[in-house]
N, C-alpha and C positions, 0 to 999 in steps of 0.2 A: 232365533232371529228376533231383531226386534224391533218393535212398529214401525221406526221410525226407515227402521233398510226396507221392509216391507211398500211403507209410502214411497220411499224415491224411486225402487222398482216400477211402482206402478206410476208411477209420474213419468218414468222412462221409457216406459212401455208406451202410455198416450200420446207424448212427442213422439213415438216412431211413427204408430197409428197417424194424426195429423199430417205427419209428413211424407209420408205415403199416401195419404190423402192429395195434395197438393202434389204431390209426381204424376199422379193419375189423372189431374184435372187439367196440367200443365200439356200432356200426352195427348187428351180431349184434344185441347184446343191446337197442338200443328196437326194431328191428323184432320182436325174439320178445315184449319187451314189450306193444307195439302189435298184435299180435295174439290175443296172450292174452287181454286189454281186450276187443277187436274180440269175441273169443269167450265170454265172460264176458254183452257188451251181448245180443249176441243170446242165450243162453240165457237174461236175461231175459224178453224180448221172447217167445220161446216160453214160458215161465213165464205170461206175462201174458194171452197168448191161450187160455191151458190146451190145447197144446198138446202137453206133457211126458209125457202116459202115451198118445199116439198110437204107434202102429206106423211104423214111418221110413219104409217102404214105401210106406205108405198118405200118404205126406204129398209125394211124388212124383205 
């Protein structure tokens, strides 16, 4: 082999890394999104039941 297929291998290997990188960060962020959301619905949904000035305890 020679140096030079050597480097572009490993030059093609770093963009995969990278870009796996950036799939996993993009993933982060709609799961933190869709959680937020997920948490936002239910603090309605306690809002709705007038649930919000209960004791947390007491709601156990």
């Amino acid at each position: 082999m020679t140096t030079t297929n050597l480097i572009e291998k490993r030059k093609h290997i770093e963009q995969r890394k990278n870009r796996l990188k950036q799939m996993e960060a993009t993933l982060n962020t709609q799961m933190r999104r869709q959680r937020t959301r997920r948490l936002i619905e239910l603090g309605g949904l306690v809002s709705k039941a007038k649930l919000e000035d209960w004791n947390s305890n007491s709601l156990f």
